[in-house]
N, C-alpha and C positions, 0 to 999 in steps of 0.2 A: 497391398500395403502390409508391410511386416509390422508382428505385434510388436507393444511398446518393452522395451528393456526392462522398464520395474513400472509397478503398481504401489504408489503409497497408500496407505488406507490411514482418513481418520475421522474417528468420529468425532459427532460437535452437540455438547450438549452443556447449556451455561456455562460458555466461557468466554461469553464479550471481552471480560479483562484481560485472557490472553490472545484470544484467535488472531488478532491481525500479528504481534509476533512470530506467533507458528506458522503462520499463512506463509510470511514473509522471509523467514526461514526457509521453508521449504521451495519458494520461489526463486531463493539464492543457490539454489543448487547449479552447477557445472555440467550435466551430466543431460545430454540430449536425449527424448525417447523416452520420457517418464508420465505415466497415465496416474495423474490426482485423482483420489475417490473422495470425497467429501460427504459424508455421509449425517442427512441433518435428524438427531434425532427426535424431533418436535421442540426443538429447542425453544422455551417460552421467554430469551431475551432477545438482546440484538445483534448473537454472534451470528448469523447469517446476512444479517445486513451490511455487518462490520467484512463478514470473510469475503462476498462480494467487491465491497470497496476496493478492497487489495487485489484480487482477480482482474478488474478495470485495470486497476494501474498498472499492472503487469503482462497487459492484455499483448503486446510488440514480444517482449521476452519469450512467451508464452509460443506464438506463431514460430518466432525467430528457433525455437529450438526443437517444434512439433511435438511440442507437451497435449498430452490431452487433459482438461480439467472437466469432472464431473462433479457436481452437487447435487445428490440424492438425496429426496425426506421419507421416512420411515413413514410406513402411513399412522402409527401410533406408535408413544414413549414407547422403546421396547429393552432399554437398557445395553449395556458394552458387550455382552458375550452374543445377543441378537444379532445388534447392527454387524459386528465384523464378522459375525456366518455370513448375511446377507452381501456384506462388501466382498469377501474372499468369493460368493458364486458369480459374481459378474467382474471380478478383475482377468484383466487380459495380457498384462506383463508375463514375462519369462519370468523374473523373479518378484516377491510380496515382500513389502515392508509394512511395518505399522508406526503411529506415530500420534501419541495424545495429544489432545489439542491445545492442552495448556501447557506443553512443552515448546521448547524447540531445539533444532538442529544445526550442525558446522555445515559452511558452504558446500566441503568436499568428501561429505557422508557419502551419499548414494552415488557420486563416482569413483573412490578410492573401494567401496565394496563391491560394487559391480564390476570393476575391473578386475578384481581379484577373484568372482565369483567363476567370471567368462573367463581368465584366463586359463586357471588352473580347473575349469569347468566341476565347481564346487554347488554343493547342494545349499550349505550353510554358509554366510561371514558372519562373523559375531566380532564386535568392536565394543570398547569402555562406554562406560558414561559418564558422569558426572550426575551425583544431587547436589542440587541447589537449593539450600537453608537459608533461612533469613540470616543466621550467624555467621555461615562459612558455605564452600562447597567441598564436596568430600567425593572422591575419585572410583570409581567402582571397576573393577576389574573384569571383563566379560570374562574372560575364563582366569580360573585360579591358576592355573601351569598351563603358560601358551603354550607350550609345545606339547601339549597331550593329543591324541590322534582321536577321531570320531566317538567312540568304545568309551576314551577314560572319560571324552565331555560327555557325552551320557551321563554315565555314573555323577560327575559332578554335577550335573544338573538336576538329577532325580534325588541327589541326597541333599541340594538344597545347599551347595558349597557355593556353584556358581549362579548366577540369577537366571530367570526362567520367562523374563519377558520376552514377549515379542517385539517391542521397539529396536532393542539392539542388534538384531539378526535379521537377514537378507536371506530371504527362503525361497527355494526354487518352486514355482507355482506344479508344479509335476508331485509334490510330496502332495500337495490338499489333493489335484486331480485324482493321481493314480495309485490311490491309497484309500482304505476306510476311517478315516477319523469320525471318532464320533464326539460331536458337539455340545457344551454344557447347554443345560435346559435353558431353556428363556428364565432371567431372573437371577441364574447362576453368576454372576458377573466376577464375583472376589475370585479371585486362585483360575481364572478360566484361562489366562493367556501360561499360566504352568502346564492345565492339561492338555493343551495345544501342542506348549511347544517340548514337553514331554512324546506325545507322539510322531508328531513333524521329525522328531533328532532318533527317533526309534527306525523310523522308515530310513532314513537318512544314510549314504554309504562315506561321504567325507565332509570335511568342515574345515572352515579357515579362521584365522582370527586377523585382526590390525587392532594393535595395541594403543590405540587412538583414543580420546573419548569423546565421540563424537555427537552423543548424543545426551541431552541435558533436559535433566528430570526434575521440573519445579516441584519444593514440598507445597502443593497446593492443600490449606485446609478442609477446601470445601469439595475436594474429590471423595469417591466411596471408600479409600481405604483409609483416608483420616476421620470418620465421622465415629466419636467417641465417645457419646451417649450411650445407656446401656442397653434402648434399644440395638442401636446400630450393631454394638458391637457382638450383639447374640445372632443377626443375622446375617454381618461379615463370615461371622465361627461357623453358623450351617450354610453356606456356598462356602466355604472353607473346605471344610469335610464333606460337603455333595463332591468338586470336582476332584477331590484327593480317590472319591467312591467311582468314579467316572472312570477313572485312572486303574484301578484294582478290575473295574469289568472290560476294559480295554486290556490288560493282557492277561486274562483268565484263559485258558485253550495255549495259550503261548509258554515254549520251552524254559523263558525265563520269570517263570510264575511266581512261583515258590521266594526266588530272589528278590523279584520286586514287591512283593506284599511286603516283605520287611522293609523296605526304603521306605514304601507308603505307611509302614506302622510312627516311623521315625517324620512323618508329615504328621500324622493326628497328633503326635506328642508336641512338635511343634505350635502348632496352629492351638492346641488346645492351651499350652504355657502362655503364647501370645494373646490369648482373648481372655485369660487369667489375671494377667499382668496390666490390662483394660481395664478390665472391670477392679481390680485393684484400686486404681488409679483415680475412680469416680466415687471413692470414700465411705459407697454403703456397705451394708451388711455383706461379708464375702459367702457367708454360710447360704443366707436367702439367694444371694446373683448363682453362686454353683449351680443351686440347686434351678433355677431357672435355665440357666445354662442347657444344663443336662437333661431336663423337660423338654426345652425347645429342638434339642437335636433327635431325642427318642422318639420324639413324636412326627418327625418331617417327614412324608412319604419320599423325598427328594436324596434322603442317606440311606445305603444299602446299610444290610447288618454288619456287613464286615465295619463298617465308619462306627456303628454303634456299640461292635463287642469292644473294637480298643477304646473307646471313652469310657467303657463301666470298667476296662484291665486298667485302666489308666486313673482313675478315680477309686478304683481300690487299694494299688498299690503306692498312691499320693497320700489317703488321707483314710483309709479302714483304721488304722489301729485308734486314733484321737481326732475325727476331724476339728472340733472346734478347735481342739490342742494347737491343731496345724495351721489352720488358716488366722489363731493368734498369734503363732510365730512369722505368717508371712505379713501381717502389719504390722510387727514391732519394728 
């Protein structure tokens, strides 16, 4: 029996309110030959009751196009960057897709990509998406210049121009096999599908795009990168800076060192403005949250020093001459 065409992977953790649309989604797909991973991570609602339901009811379609559907449980909560280690070692697709659960997808995603992947026997497809705001939806571009070649999407992805998820790109299961990737720690969950798919497009020798947006990103509140409390937001910012540290020992030894340390410098600057701009937001003291901030990161055994010397570069040359000065002018 020939393996299945694509492997979707998704993980399922509190999302009763979406899973049967994502389930169902992904059930309207076109595209014969596609192995479901369903991966439950001790989820304490009724999204596996609800995701079964829909597997019933699709149970003829399912036969009819020789899908394989798996539902795995974690033997414990083990969070997002765990589960899809563990889903990427037992998928069996030519190509991996991924696919949050409180998303969903166009009927003719995973065959307009596949078909383009097999044709032109492409490593990568990367297609648009769509986020979906309670106000509006807003168009996202998988790659900034379609027509850049492998090399420029690189660069646009490690500088952070184009997005760096895994959902929108179709990756040939041969980049995880016949490559070292090394995986964010258990716990690392925020920035982990950047350090992925950061290595995945390093190994990578071509890429394709379809200018489509196929795939549609609910602003869900209650996922980890909207939780905006100031715990939250100090331990989004250290998995932030672990998998950006992840990324810096991933190509240390490699000729393009030198270069990509400055990309990842231009990540901590990042991620550190955005968890600035958080904590901003929640009205306390900016001078006491920094300085928590900057506690919680120097102390993680989880960030190399390189993650730790650009937060003290970056917090000197932010706020050394006046900080109170400073952090009065960023609330006026």
């Amino acid at each position: 029996m020939s393996s299945p065409k694509v492997s979707i992977i998704i993980p399922v953790y509190k999302v009763e309110k979406y899973i049967e649309d994502c389930a169902k989604s992904l059930f309207s797909q076109n595209l014969s030959g596609i192995e479901f991973i369903f991966i439950d991570d001790c989820s304490p609602d009724h999204s596996i009751e609800k995701l079964n339901k829909v597997v019933e009811e699709y149970t003829t379609k399912i036969a009819e196009n020789h899908w394989i559907v798996r539902v795995e449980r974690m033997p414990k909560n083990s969070g997002q960057a765990e589960v899809r280690k563990y889903a990427i070692s037992i998928a069996s697709g030519d190509y991996i897709i991924h696919c949050d659960s409180d998303d969903w997808i166009d009927p003719n995603m995973i065959n307009e990509m596949w078909i383009l992947a097999h044709k032109d026997k492409l490593d990568v497809v990367v297609c648009d998406y769509n986020h979906i705001k309670k106000t509006e939806t807003v168009i996202h571009k998988g790659m900034v210049n379609p027509l850049c070649n492998r090399d420029e999407f690189f660069e646009e992805v490690i500088s952070i121009f184009s997005s760096w998820s895994l959902c929108n790109k179709l990756i040939s299961r041969e980049l995880y096999s016949e490559h070292t990737i090394i995986y964010p720690k258990k716990g690392m969950n925020v920035g982990e599908d950047m350090a992925l798919v950061t290595q995945l497009l390093y190994y990578s020798k071509s890429v394709g795009y379809i200018g489509k947006p196929f795939y549609n990103y609910i602003d869900n509140r209650e996922s980890i990168s909207n939780k905006h409390n100031v715990s939250d937001i100090l331990d989004n910012y250290v998995q932030w800076i672990a998998n950006i540290c992840l990324l810096e020992s991933f190509f240390k030894g490699k000729d393009i060192y030198e270069r990509m340390k400055k990309k990842l410098s231009y990540g901590v600057v990042f991620a550190t403005d955005e968890a600035l701009t958080h904590l901003e937001s929640t009205g306390k003291s900016m001078y006491l949250l920094i300085a928590r901030l900057c506690v919680r990161l120097l102390r993680n055994n989880d960030v190399s020093s390189f993650g730790k010397r650009r937060l003290i570069r970056y917090m000197k040359r932010m706020f050394s001459s006046s900080l109170k000065n400073k952090i009065h002018k960023l609330k006026a």
